[in-house]
DOMARLUM-953936 format. One record per residue (C-alpha): residue in one letter; y negated, z negated, x. Coordinates in steps of 0.02 Angstrom, whole numbers. Layout:
A:Y:Z:X
...
//
This chain:
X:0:0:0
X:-224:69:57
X:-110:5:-31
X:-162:-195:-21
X:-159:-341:-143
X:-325:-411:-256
X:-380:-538:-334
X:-415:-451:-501
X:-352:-290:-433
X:-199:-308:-317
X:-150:-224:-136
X:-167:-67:-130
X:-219:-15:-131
X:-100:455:-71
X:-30:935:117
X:-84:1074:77
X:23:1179:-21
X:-13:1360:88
X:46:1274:231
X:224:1325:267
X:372:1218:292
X:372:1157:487
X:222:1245:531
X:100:1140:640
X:-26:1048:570
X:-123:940:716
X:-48:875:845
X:105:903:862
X:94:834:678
X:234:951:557
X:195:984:381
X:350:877:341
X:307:755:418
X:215:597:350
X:92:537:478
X:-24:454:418
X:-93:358:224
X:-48:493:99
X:21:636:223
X:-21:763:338
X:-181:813:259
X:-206:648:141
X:-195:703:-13
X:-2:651:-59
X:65:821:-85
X:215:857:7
X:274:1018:56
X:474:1014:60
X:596:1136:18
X:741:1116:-85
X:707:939:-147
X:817:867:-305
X:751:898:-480
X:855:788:-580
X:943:643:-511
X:1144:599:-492
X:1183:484:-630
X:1272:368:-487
X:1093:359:-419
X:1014:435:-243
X:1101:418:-90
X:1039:279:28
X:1045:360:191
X:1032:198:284
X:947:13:265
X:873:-104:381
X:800:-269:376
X:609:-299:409
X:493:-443:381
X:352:-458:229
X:215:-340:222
X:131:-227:92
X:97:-48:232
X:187:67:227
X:300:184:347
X:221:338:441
X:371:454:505
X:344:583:612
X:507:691:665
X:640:554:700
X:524:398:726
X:482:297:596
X:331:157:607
X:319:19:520
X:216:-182:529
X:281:-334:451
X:254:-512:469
X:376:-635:529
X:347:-821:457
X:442:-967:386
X:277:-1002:283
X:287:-966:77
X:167:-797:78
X:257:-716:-54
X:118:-774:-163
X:-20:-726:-255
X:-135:-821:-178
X:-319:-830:-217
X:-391:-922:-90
X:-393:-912:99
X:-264:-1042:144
X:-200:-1026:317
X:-23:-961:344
X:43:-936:550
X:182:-813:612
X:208:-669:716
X:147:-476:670
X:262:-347:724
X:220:-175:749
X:411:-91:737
X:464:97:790
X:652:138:701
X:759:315:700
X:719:390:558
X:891:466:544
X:981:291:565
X:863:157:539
X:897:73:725
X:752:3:779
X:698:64:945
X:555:-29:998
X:447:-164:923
X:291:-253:961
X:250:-434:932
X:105:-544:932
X:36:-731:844
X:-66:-716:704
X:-140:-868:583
X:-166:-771:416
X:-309:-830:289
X:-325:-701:169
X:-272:-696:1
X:-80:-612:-55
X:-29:-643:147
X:152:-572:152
X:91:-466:304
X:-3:-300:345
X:-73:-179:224
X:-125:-13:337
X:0:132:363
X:23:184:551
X:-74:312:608
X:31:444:704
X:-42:577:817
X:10:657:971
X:73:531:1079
X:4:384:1022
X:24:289:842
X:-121:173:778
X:-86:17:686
X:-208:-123:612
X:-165:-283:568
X:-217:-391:411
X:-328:-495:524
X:-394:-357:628
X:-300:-336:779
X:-311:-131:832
X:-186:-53:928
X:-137:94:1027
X:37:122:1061
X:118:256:1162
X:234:300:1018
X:395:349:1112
X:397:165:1208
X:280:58:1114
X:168:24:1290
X:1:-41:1247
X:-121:90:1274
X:-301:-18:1224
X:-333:-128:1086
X:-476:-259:998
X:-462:-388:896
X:-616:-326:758
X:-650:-482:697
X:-700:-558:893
X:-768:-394:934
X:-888:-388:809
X:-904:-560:753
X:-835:-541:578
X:-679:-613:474
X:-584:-520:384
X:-619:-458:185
X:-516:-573:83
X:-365:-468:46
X:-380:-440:241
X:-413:-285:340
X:-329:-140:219
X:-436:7:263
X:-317:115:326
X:-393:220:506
X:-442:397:513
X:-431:500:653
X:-552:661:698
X:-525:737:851
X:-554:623:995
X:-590:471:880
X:-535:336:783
X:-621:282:630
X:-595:105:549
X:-701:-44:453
X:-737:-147:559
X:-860:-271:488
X:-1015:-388:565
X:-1187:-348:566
X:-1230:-136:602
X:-1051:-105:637
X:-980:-105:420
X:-878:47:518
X:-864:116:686
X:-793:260:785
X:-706:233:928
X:-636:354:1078
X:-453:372:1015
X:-388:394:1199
X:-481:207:1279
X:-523:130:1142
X:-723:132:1188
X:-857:124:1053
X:-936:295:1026
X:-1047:236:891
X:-1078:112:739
X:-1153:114:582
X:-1194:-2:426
X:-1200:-174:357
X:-1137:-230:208
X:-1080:-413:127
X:-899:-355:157
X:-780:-224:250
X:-721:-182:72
X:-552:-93:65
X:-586:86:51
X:-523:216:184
X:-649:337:257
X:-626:509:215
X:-716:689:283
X:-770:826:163
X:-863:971:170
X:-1039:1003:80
X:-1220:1092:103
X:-1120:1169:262
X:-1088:1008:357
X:-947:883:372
X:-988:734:302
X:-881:574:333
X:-913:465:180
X:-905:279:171
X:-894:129:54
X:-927:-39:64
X:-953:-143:-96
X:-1122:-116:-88
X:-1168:70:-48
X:-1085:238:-32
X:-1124:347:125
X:-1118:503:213
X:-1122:507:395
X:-1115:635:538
X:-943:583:588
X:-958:682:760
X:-1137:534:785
X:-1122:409:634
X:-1302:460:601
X:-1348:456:407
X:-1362:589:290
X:-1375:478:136
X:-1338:338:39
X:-1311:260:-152
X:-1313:105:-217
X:-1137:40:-255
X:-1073:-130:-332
X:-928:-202:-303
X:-864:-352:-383
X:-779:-462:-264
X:-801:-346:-121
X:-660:-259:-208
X:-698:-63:-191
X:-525:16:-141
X:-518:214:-172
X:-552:336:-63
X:-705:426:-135
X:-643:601:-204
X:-721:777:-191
X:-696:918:-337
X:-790:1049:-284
X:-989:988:-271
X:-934:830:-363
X:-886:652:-279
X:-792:514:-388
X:-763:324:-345
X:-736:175:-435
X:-676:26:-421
X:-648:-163:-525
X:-737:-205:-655
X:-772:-16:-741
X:-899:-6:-577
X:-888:183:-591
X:-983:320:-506
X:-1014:516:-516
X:-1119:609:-392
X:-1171:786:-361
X:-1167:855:-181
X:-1334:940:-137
X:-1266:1122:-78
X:-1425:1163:26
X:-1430:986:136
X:-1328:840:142
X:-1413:752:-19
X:-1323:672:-174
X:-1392:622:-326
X:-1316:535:-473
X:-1245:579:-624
X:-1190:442:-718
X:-1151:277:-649
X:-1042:106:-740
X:-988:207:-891
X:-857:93:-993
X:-783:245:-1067
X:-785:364:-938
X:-678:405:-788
X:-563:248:-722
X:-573:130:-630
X:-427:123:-482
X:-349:-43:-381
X:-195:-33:-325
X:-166:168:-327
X:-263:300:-281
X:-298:450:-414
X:-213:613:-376
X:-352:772:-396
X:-278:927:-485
X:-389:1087:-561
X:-539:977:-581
X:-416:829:-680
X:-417:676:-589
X:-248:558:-641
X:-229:397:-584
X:-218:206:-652
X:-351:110:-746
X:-385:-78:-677
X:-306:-146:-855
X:-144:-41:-842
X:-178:127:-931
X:-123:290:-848
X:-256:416:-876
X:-316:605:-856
X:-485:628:-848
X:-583:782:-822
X:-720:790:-703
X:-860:793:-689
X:-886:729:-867
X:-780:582:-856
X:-697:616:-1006
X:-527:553:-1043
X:-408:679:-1092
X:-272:571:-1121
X:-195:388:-1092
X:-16:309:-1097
X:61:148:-1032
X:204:247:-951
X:303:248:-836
X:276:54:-826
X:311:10:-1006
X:269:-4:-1165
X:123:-82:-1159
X:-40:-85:-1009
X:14:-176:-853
X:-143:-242:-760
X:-164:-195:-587
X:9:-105:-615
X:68:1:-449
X:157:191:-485
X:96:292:-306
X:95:471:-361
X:142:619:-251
X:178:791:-279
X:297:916:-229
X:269:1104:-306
X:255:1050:-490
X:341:906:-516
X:277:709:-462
X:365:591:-399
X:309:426:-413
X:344:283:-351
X:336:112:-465
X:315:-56:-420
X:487:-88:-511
X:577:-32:-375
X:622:144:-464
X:566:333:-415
X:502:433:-574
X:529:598:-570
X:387:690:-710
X:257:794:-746
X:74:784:-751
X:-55:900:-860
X:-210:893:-939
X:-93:887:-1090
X:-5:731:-1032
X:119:633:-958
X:317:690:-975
X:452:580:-881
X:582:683:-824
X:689:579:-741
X:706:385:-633
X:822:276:-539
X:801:122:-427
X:800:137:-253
X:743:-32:-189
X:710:-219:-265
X:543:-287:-298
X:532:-449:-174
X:352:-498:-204
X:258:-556:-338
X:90:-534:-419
X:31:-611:-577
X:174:-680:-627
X:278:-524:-629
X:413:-449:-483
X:327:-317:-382
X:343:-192:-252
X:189:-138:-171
X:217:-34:-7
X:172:180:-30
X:325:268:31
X:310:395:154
X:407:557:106
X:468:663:269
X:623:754:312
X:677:793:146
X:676:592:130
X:582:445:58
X:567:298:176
X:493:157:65
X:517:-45:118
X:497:-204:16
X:464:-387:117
X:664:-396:170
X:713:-203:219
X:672:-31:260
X:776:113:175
X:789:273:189
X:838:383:26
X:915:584:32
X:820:708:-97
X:853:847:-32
X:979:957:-139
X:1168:964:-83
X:1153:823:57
//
């Protein structure tokens, strides 16, 4: 899980379809591959071939299973490594907790086959945890080239060589920059472009900073804000420039990500520091929300980097995410209302073109946790039951095709069983883990 767990909301917190199967993407980086938070080109489309379309009545074949520690990130797999953290501890964190109690173990930073599940290298180090819902880390591994990227819930940054795990360079954010970490921790998953790495980071003029990918030295800084917030920098394209926007929970920015000077800014609320999404682009049109209906619609100037507002904190419009981010298809954006409703809603209106309470139930599960990704035209999502959904999405609605459990729900969060770790979907495979193992399940036809 972005994604990560809230308060109100919960932990979160999502490849191009013309690319063909195996061909390159960055770095060494395949297009079936899963290297980073929502795949290759993070926007949780996955470009297998030959994937199942109905599933065995005995269920999907586990490939293999191995044990790991709590934690709500999940996997990155690129060829046959997978990369995982967890948290080792004899303290009680499978909790929701609230406050910012203090909790003590180890975070491990572990590298497995991802065609047997042995682990091949791991990295340890002491952490005392005081953030609310502390089973462990919430960021996917970054992998590219030779190195893979990993933040921890309280901060600590690392670069690992990713065939040996050697420490390449790494800060602990919170010394660095004289912060602490948000209260669901640090859940802001990296992003790298080019030669840098891209993170929250917190403290005063330094809400998010780039740093040199290869040493680990500051290239530049920018913002301050009352909290990191949760949300995961992203890079779009408008008026002719790339603009790297950011959120904290109180503005939304563009930046020139190549010198973290400003383009612009908007006012932006967040209740509880809790802004999560990643901001979306359709077309000249950028979407975010967050708890509390704190909804917002801009247009992109297309002569200069400029955006102006279009309708802000509508209680009927759009949706409000937590624990999921919305998937973006012809202008529709679908995703999971703070109170439990799966909706479609066009944009840039904000109407809603439909709701239902599936696939969780019968009736709207707050803060409830389905990751949606899509392969061709058919989704398969990912509930925090335990169970992959296999359906269909339209502007027309919601149709279940098909589900089966693949793993146990081992946390919990307001008073239900939950599961809340995105799966990473690679090889023909989904690698998902709860807070006790790691599997590894086949979908790929005939295997």
């Amino acid at each position: 899980m972005k994604p990560f767990p809230f308060r109100h909301s919960a932990f979160a917190r999502t490849l191009c379809l013309t690319c063909l199967l195996l061909a390159p993407v960055a770095n060494g980086v395949l297009a079936e591959d899963w290297p980073k938070w929502m795949g290759p080109t993070g926007d949780n489309r996955w470009a297998a071939e030959n994937i199942i379309t109905k599933f065995p009545k005995t269920g999907l074949k586990k490939v293999w299973q191995t044990e790991v520690a709590g934690g709500y990130s999940g996997p990155a797999v690129v060829g046959n490594r997978l990369y995982l953290s967890d948290y080792v501890t004899s303290d009680n964190v499978r909790t929701d907790n609230f406050s910012r109690t203090e909790f003590t173990g180890n975070e491990r930073v572990l590298c497995l086959d991802a065609d047997s599940g042995k682990v091949i290298w791991t990295h340890e180090y002491p952490v005392t945890y005081s953030i609310s819902y502390p089973a462990g880390p919430r960021c996917t591994p970054v992998v590219d080239g030779d190195y893979v990227y990993v933040l921890g819930a309280e901060g600590h940054l690392w670069c690992f060589q990713r065939e040996t795990g050697k420490v390449v360079w790494s800060h602990q954010l919170k010394e660095k920059y004289n912060t602490k970490a948000a209260l669901w921790g640090y859940s802001s998953h990296p992003l790298i472009d080019g030669d840098k790495l891209i993170c929250l980071a917190g403290g005063e003029g330094s809400h998010t900073v780039a740093l040199d990918k290869n040493s680990g030295e500051e290239l530049w800084r920018y913002g301050t804000a009352t909290e990191q917030g949760y949300s995961p920098p992203v890079i779009i394209n408008a008026a002719g420039k790339r603009q790297l926007i950011l959120m904290s929970p109180n503005w939304i920015a563009s930046v020139d990500p190549d010198t973290g000077k400003e383009y612009w800014t908007e006012k932006y609320e967040a209740n509880n520091g809790s802004i999560i999404m990643t901001p979306i682009q359709a077309n000249q049109y950028l979407f975010v929300a967050g708890y509390s209906k704190h909804n917002l619609m801009l247009e992109l100037n297309q002569e200069k980097p400029a955006a102006k507002v279009l309708w802000r904190d509508l209680a009927k419009k759009g949706l409000s995410p937590v624990n999921v981010q919305p998937f973006l298809e012809n202008n529709v954006l679908y995703g999971f209302h703070e109170s439990g409703e799966f909706y479609a809603v066009r944009i840039p209106e904000g109407d809603r073109l439909w709701e239902t309470t599936k696939p969780l139930g019968n009736r709207p599960v707050g803060t409830g946790t389905v990751f949606l990704v899509k392969n061709k035209d058919l989704f398969y999502m990912f509930a925090e039951t335990g169970e992959l959904i296999l359906g269909q999405l339209s502007p027309e609605g919601f149709k279940e095709l098909d589900r089966t459990k693949v793993i146990e729900p081992t946390n919990s969060a307001f008073g239900r069983p939950v599961v809340w770790c995105a799966p990473a979907f690679a090889n023909g495979r989904m690698y998902v883990r709860n807070d006790e193992v790691a599997v590894c399940i086949e979908l790929t036809e005939g295997k």
